[in-house]
C-alpha positions in Angstrom: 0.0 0.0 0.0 2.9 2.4 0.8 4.3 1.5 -2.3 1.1 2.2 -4.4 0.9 5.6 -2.6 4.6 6.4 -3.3 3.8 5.7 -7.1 0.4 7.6 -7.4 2.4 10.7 -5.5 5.3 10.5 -8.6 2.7 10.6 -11.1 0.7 13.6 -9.4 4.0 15.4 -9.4 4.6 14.2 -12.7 1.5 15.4 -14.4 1.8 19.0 -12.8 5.1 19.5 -13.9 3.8 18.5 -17.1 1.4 21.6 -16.4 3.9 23.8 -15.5 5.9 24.0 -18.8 3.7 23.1 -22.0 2.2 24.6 -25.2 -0.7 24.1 -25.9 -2.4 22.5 -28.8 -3.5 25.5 -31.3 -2.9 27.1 -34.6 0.8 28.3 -34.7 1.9 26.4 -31.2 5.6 24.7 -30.6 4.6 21.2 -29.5 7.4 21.8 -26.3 8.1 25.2 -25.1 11.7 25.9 -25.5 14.5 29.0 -26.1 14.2 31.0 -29.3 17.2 33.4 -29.2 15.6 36.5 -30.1 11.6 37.0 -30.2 10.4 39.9 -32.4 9.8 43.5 -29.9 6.9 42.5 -27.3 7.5 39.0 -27.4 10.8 39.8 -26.6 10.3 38.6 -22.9 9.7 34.8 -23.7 12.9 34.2 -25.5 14.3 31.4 -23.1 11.4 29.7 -23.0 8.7 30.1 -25.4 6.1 28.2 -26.8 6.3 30.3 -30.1 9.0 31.0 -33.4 10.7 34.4 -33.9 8.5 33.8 -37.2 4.8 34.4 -35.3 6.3 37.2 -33.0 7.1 38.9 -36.1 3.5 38.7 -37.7 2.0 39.2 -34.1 2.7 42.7 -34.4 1.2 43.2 -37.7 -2.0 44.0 -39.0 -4.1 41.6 -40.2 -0.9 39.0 -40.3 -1.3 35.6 -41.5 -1.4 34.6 -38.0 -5.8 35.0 -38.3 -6.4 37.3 -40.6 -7.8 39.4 -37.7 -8.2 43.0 -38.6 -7.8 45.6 -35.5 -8.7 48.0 -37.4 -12.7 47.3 -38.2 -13.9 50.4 -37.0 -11.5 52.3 -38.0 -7.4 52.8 -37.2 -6.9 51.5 -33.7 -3.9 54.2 -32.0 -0.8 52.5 -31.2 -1.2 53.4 -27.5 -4.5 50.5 -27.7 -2.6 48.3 -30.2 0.1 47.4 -27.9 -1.6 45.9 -25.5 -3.6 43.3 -28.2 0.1 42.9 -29.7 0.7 42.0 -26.1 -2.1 39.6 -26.1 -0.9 37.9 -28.3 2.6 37.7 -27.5 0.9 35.9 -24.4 -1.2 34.0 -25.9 1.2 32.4 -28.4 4.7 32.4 -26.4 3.7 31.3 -22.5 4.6 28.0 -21.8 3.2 28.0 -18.5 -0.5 28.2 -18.9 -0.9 24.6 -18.3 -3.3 25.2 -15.2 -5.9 27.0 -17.8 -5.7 24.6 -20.8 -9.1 23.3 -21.6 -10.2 21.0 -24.9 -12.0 21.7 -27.6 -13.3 20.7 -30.8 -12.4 23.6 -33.4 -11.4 23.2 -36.6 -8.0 25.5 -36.0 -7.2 24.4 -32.3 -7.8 21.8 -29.9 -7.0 23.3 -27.0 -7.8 26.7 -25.4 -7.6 28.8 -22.3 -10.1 30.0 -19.6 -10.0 32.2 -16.6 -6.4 33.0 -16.7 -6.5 35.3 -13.9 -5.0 38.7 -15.2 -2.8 40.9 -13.1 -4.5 44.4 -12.0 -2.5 46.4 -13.3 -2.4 44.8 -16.7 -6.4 44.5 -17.2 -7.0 48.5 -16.2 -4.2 49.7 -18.7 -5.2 47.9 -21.4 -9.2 49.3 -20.5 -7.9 53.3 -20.0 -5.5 52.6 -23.3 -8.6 51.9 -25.1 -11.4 53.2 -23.6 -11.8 55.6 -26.5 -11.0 53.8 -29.4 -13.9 51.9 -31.5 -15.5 48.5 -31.9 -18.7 46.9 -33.5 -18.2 43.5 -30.9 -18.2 42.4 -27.3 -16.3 38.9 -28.2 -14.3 39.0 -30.6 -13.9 35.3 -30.7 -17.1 34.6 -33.2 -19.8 36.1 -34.9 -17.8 38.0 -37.0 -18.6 38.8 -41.1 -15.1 36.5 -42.7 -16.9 36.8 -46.6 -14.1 39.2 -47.3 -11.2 37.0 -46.0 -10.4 39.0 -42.8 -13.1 39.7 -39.9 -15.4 42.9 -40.6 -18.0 43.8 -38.5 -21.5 41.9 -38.9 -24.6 44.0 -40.7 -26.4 44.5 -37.8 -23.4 45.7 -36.0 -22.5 49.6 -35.3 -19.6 50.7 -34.4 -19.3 52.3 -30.6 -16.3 53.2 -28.1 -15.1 50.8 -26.1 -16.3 52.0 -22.9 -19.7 51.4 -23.8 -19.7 47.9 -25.2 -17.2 47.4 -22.3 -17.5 49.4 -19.2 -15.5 48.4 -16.7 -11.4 46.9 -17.5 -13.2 43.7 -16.0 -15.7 43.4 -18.9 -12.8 44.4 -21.6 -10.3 41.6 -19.9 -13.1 38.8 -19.7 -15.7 39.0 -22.3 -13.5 40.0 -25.3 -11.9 36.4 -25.9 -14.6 34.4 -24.7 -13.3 34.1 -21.0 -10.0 33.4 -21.5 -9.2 35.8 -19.0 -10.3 36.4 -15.2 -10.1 40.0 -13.9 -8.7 39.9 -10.4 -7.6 42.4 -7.8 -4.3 41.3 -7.4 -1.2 42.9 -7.9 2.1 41.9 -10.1 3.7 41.6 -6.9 1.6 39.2 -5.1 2.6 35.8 -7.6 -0.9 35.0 -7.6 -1.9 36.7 -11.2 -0.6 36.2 -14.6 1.3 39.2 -16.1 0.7 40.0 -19.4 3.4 42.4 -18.8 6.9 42.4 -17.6 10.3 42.7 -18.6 13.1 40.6 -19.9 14.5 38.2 -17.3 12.7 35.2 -15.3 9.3 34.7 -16.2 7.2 35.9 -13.4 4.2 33.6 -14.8 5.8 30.4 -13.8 6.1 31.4 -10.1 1.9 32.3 -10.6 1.3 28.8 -11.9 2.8 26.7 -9.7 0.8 28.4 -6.7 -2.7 27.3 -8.6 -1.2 23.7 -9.8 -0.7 24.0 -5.8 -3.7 25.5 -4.6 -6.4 24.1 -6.6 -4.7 21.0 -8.9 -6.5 20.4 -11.9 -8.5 17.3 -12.1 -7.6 15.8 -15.1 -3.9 14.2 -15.7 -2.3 13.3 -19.2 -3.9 9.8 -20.5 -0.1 8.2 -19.9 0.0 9.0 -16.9 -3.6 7.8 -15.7 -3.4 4.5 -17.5 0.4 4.3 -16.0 -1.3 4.5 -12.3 -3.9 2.2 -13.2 -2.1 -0.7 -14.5 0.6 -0.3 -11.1 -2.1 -0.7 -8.7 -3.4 -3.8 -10.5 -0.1 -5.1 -10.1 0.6 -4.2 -6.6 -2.4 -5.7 -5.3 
């Protein structure tokens, strides 16, 4: 019995380091997190360990790059002063290879994996809202329900353009509902390790201090199939 408990210990340890340092399974993804050398501008910050190529850091900071086709600029020219901080999204979204507490499935025809409530740092979520507060939009998620007929995403018929601080009032709304939930507004602060920084400079990646506390606090429940079958067969055995 000690034996068994030993073993299903190693494989819980095993499966959140797995967690702390992956990519995940989506369009332009490394399959392992690894260093670059030299990431384009914003991405900059992930070089030693990044689950993107200097090739997508590149495109992330153009408009509509072949990255998704996605056009900033549907309601006109988005200032640089907003821009920055969805070329920071991306950077994010494409480069962290420690998100593994977040990763959901999903069945899309571009990704099979996503994130949800990655809990946002403060500081982070109400700069990006007063950056853009003024600028314009036609959508509260931009993750569907968008026109593609032309190639790129415009703005849907029944759509009108409006500032953001209408169709998002507070930096929590902006943060949370514009990709779907894929972000969780929280009151913490970039030095209290228990928020993901969108944010920060070259150097050790604050985010992987962040997700070991919530691999700590609140493991997730699922562990990679390998693993689970692994633990299954050794208890057969050792009883």
């Amino acid at each position: 019995m000690l034996i068994l408990t030993f073993v299903l210990a190693l494989v819980s340890m095993a499966a959140s380091k797995d967690k702390l340092n992956m990519c995940m399974d989506a369009k332009h993804h490394k399959t392992t997190p690894g260093p670059e050398g030299k990431l384009y501008q914003q991405c900059s910050p992930w070089k030693d360990n990044a689950c993107c190529t200097a090739n997508t850091t590149e495109e992330a900071h153009q408009d509509n790059s072949y990255l998704y086709n996605f056009n900033w600029n549907h309601c006109g020219v988005m200032k640089n002063s907003c821009k920055q901080h969805f070329i920071q999204d991306t950077c994010f979204y494409e480069c962290s290879p420690h998100l593994g507490p977040w990763i959901q499935p999903v069945d899309m025809s571009w990704r099979k994996e996503r994130i949800l409530d990655v809990p946002l740092c403060l500081e982070d979520c109400d700069m990006w809202w007063n950056d853009c507060k003024n600028e314009l939009t036609c959508k509260e998620d931009w993750h569907k329900g968008w026109d593609w007929s032309s190639g790129r995403n415009e703005c849907p018929k029944e759509a009108r353009c409006r500032i953001f601080s209408e169709v998002f009032p507070t930096p929590q709304s902006l943060c949370e509902k514009i990709w779907s939930n894929s972000y969780k507004y929280t009151t913490y602060t970039k030095n209290s390790s228990k928020c993901m920084q969108l944010w920060f400079p070259e150097g050790p990646n604050p985010n992987k201090k962040v997700a070991e506390y919530y691999l700590n606090k609140a493991p997730s429940p699922g562990m990679p199939a390998s693993l689970f079958f692994l633990s299954a067969i050794l208890s057969v055995l050792l009883f």
